[in-house]
C-alpha positions as CSV (number, residue, x, y, z in Angstrom):
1,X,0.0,0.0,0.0
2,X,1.2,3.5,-0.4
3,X,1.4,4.1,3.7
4,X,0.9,1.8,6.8
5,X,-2.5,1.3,8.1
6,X,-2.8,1.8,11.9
7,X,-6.3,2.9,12.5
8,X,-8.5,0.6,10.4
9,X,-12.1,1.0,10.4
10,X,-14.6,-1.5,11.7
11,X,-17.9,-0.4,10.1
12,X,-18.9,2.1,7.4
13,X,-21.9,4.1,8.1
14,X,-23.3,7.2,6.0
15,X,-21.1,9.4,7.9
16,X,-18.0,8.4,6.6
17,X,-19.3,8.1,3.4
18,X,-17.7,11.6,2.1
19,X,-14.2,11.3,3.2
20,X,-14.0,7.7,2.4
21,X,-15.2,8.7,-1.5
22,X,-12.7,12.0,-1.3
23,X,-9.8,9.3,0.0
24,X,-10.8,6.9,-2.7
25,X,-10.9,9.6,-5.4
26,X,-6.9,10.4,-4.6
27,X,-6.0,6.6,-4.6
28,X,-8.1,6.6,-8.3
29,X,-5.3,8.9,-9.7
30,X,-7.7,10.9,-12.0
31,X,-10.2,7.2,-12.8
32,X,-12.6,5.2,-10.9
33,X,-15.5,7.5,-11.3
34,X,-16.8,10.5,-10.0
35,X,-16.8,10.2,-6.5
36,X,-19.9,12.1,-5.8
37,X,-22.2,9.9,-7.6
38,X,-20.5,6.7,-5.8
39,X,-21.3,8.8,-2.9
40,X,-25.2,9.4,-3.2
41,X,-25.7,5.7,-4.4
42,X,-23.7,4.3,-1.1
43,X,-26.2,6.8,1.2
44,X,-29.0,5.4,0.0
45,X,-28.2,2.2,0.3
46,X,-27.0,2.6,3.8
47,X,-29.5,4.6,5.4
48,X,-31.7,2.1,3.9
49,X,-30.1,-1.1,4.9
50,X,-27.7,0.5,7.7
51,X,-23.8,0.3,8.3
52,X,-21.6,-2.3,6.7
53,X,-19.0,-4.0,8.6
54,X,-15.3,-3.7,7.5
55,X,-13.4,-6.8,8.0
56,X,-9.5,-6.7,7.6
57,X,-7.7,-9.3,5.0
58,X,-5.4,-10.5,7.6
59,X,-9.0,-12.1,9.8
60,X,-10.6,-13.9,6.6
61,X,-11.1,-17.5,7.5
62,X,-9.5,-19.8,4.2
63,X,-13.4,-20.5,3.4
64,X,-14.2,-17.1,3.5
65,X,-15.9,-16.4,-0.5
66,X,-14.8,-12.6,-1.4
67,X,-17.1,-11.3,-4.3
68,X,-15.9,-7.9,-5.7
69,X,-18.0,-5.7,-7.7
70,X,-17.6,-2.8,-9.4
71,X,-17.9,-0.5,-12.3
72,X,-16.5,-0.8,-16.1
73,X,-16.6,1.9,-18.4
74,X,-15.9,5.2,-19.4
75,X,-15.8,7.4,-16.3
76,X,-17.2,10.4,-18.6
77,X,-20.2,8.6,-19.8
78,X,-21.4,7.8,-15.7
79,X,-21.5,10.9,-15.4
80,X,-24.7,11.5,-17.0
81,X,-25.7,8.1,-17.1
82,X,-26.0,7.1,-12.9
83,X,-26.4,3.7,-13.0
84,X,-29.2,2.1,-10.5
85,X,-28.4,0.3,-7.4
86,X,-30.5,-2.7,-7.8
87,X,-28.1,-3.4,-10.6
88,X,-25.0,-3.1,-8.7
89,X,-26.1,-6.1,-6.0
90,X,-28.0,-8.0,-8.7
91,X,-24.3,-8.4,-10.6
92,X,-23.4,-10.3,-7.6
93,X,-26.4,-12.7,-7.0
94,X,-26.4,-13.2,-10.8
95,X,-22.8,-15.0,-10.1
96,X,-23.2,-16.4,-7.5
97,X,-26.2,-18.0,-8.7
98,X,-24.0,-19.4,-12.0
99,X,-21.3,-20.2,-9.5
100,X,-23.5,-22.5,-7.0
101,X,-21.8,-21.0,-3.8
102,X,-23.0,-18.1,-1.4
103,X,-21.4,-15.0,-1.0
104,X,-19.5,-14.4,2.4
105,X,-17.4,-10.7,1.8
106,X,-17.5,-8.6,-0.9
107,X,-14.7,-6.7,-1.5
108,X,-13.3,-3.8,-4.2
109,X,-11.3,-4.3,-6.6
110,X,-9.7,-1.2,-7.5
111,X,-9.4,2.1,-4.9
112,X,-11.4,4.8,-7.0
113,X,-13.9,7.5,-6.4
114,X,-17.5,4.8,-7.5
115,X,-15.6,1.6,-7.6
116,X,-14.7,1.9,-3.5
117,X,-18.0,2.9,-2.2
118,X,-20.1,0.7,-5.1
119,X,-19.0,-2.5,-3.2
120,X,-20.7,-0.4,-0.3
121,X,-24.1,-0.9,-2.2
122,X,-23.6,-4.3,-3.0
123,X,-22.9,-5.8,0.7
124,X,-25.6,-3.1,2.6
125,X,-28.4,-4.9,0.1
126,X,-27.2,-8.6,1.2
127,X,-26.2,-7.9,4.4
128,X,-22.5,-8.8,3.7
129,X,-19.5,-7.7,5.5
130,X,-16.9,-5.4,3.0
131,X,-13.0,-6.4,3.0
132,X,-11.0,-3.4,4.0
133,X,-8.4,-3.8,0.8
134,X,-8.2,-3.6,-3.0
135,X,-6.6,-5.0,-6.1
136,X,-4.8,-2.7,-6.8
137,X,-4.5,0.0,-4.1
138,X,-4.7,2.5,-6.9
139,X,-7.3,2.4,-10.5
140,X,-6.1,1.4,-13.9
141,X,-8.5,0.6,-16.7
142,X,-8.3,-2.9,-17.4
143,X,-9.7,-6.3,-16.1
144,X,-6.4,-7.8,-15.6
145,X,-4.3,-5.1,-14.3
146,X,-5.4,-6.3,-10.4
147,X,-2.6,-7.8,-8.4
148,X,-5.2,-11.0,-8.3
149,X,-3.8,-11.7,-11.7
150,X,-0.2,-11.6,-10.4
151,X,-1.2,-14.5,-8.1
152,X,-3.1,-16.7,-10.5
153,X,-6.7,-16.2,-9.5
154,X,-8.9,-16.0,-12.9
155,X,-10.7,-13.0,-13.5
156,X,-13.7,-15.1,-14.9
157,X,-16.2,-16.3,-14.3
158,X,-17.6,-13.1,-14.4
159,X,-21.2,-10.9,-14.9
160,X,-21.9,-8.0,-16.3
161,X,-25.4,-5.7,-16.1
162,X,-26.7,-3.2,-17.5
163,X,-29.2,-0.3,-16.1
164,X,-31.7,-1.4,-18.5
165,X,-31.6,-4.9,-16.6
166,X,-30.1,-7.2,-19.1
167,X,-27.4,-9.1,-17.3
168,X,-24.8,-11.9,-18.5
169,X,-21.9,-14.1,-17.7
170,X,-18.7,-14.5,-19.0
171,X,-15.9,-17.3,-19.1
172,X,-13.1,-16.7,-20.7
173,X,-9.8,-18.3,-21.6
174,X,-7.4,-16.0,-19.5
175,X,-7.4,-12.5,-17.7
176,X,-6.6,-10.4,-20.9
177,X,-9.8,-12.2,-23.1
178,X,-12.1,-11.5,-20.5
179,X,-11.1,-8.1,-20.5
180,X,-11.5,-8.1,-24.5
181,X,-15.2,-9.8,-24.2
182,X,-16.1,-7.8,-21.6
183,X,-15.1,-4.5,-22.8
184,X,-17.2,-5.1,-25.9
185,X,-20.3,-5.6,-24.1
186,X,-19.8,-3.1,-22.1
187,X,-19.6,-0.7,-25.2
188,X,-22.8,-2.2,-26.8
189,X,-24.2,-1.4,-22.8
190,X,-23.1,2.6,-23.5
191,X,-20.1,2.2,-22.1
192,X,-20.9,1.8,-18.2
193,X,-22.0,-1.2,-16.8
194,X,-21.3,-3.0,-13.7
195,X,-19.3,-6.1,-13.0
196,X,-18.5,-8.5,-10.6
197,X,-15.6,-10.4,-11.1
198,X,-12.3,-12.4,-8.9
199,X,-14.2,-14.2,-6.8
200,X,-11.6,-15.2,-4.0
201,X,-11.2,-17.8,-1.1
202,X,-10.3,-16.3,2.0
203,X,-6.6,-17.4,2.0
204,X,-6.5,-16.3,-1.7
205,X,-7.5,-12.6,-0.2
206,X,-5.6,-12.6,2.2
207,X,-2.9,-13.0,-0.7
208,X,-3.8,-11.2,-3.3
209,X,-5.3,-7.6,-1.9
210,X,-3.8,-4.7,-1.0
211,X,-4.8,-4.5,2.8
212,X,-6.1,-1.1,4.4
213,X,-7.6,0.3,2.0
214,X,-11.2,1.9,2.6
215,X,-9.5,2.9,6.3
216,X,-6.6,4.5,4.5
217,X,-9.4,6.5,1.7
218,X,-11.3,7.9,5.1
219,X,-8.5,8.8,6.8
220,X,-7.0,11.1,4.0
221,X,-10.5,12.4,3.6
222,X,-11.0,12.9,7.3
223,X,-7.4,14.6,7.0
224,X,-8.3,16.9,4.6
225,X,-11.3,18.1,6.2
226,X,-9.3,18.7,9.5
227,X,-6.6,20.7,7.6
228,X,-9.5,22.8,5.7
229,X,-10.9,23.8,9.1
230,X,-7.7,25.6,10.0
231,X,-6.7,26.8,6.9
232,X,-4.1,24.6,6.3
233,X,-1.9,23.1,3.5
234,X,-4.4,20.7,2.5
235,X,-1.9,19.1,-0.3
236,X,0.6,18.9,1.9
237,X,-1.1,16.6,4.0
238,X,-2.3,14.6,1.3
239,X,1.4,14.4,0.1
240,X,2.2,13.3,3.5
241,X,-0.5,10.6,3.8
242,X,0.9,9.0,0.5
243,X,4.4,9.6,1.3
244,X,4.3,11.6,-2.2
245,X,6.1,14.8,-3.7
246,X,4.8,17.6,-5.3
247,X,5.9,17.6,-8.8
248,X,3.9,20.7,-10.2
249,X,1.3,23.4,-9.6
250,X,-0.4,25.7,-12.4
251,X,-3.2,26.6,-14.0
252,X,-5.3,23.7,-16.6
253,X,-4.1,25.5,-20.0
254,X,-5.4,22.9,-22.5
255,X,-7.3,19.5,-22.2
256,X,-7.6,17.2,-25.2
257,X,-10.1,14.2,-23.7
258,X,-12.0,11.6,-26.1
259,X,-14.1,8.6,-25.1
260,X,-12.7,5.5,-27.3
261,X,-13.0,1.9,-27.2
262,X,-15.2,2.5,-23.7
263,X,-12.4,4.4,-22.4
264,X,-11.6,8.3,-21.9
265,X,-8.1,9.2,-23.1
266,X,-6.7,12.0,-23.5
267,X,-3.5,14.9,-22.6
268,X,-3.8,17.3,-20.2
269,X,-1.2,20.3,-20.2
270,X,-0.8,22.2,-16.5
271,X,0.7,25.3,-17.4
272,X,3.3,26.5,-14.2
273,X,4.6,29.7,-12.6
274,X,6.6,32.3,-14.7
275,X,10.4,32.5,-14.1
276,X,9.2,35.7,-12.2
277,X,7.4,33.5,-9.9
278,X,7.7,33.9,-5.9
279,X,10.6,31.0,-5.4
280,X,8.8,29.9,-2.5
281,X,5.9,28.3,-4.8
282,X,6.2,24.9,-5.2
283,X,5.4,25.4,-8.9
284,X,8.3,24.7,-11.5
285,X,8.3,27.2,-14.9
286,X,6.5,25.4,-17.7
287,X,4.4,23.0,-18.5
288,X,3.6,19.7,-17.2
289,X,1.5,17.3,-19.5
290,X,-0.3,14.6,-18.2
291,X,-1.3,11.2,-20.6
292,X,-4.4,9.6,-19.1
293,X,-6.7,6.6,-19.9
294,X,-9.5,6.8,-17.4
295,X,-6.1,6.9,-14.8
296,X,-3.5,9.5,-15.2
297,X,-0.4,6.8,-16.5
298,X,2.8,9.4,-17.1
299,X,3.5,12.9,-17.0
300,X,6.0,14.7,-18.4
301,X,8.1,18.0,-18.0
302,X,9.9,19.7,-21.3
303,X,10.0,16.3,-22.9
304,X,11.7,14.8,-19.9
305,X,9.8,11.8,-18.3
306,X,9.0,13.0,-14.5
307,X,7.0,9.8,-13.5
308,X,5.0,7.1,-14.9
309,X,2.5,4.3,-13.8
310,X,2.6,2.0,-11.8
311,X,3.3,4.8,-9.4
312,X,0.0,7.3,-8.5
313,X,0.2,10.7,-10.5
314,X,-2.3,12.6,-8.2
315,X,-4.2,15.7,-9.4
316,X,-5.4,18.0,-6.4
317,X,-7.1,21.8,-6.2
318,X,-4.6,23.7,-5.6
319,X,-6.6,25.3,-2.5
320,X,-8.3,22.5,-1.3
321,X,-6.8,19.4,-2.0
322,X,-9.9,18.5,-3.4
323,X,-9.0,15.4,-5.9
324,X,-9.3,16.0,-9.5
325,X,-10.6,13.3,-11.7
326,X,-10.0,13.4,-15.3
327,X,-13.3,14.4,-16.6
328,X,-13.5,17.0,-14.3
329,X,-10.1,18.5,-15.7
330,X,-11.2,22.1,-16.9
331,X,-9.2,24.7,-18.5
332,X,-8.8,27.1,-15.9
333,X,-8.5,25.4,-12.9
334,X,-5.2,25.5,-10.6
335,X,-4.3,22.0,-9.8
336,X,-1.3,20.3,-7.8
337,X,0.4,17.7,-9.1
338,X,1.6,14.7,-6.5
339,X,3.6,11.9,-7.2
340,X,3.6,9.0,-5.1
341,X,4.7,5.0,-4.7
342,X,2.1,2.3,-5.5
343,X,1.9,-1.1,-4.2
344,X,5.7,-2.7,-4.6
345,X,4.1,-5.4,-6.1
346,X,3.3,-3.6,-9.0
347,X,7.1,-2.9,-9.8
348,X,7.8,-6.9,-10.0
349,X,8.3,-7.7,-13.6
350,X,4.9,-9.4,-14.1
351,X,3.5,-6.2,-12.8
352,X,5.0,-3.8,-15.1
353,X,4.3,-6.4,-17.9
354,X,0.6,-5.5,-16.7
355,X,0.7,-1.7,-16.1
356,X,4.0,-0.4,-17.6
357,X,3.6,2.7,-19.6
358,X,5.1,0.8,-23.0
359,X,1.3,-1.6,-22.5
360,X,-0.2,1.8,-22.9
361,X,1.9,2.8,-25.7
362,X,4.7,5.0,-24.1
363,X,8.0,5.0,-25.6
364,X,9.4,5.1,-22.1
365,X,11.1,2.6,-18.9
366,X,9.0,3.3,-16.1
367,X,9.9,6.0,-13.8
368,X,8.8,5.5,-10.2
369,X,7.8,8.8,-7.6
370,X,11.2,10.0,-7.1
371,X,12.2,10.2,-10.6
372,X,14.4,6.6,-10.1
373,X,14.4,4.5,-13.5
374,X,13.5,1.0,-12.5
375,X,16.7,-1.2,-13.1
């Protein structure tokens, strides 16, 4: 994980729904989905059902069955497209019932703003505790890239549904076809749909997720609320909380964002300080350009590579800390730019076979937080 964990939740109730979606939305790196939406649909199914029990990796029994559910799609197109949340627990009964087994857990599979509080939904409506980790402790945009994948667990089977109620199930040949099929259908779906997918023992769990993680979201967004309230350096403390650096502050002076192939791409240029600039500010001169696909994956200063995934490119308001996700990237706005270390995991080279910036088409080696080439 990006920090150690040593104040884990036990439950999740409707309070701790805000920070816990701000938290998730700085793990997401730009992706996941717009935390506010994830947000509303976790209140309402909370306040109807009541507060989920958190349970931590390390305390699932080996015959524990982990179900994780989230969203797939374009981030962009949810946002005027809010799916409903009878779909989001009926994607788990519809595989369990094609798997023959009961859910115990359900559990996320990516830290982002909808796909961390969207597992919320799923376990308040079946009255199923919620594993307090990931699969990635970050987003990316593909099936397979989940550290699940790095230990052998199959991604299929797998459904898929729709908000018009059409709902199927998947088995594929390996992690990268099911990400294929399933892409696909989601497109033909209008590009949002919701999944549930991995279904894990307990011991494989215990193995294969990233522990910590919905306590770590609410305490960043509990932190930044705390640090608001006095007027403080709110990305500072965010920095601090991922053990992160600043790489840039400016102003949004272009944004070139398409949704293809289910996905949003795109480049966004931050546009820095003048040489004139107060030398305190943490902005460098010029401009820093930021690749994204749903995730912010490299970013780039004067054609020099300043960091790339698997590490977390964070975009923050500059006088907030507010998290930025990449469709809500407007020209204009004054942003912060954090760096910080993923899962080590992800550095292995089966991860950066998965995640690399050259399986995103980047010319480049990966460069971790603090601007080390990977040997």
């Amino acid at each position: 994980m990006t920090g150690v964990i040593t104040d884990r939740l036990t439950t999740i109730g409707a309070d701790d729904l805000e920070a816990l979606a701000r938290g998730a939305a700085v793990l997401g790196t730009g992706g996941g989905g717009d935390p506010y939406i994830g947000r509303l649909l976790a209140a309402q199914a909370l306040r109807e059902h009541g507060p989920v029990r958190l349970v931590d990796p390390a305390d699932l029994p080996d015959g524990a069955v982990v179900f994780p559910v989230a969203m797939m799609g374009a981030p962009t197109v949810m946002v005027e497209k809010t799916p409903s949340t009878e779909r989001i627990g009926a994607a788990v009964a519809a595989l369990a019932e094609f798997l023959g087994v009961t859910p115990t857990h359900i559990a996320c599979i990516e830290a982002g703003g909808v796909n961390s509080t969207f597992p919320l939904v799923a376990a308040a409506q079946l009255g199923l505790p919620v594993v307090d980790g990931d699969g990635m402790g970050r987003a990316f945009p593909e099936l397979q890239m989940v550290l699940p994948t790095l230990s052998g667990i199959p991604c299929t089977p797998m459904s898929i549904a729709d908000e018009k109620g059409n709902i199927g199930v998947l088995n594929t040949v390996d992690n990268h076809a099911a990400e294929a099929l399933a892409r696909s259908l989601t497109i033909t779906m209008g590009c949002a749909a919701i999944i549930s997918n991995y279904v894990m023992s307990g011991a494989q769990a215990r193995d294969a997720l990233v522990p910590g993680t919905l306590s770590l979201c609410t305490r960043i967004g509990h932190r930044l609320d705390r640090v608001r309230a006095v007027h403080g350096d709110a990305v500072a403390a965010v920095a601090d909380e991922l053990g992160g650096r600043v790489l840039h502050t400016g102003k949004v002076s272009d944004v070139a964002r398409r949704t293809l192939t289910g996905f949003a791409r795109g480049t966004a240029i931050i546009s820095g300080a003048s040489p004139m600039a107060d030398p305190a500010s943490r902005s460098a001169a010029g401009d820093l350009t930021l690749e994204f696909q749903n995730e912010h994956l490299m970013a780039v200063r004067d054609g020099v590579v300043e960091v790339t995934t698997p590490d977390l490119i964070v975009v923050l308001d500059t006088d907030t800390g507010e998290p930025v996700t990449t469709e809500a990237l407007r020209f204009g706005h004054r942003v912060t730019v954090l760096a910080a270390p993923t899962d080590e995991r992800w550095h292995s080279p089966g991860g950066i076979a998965l995640v690399g910036p050259r399986y995103f088409g980047y010319d480049t080696d990966p460069v971790r937080f603090d601007a080390r080439e990977r040997p």
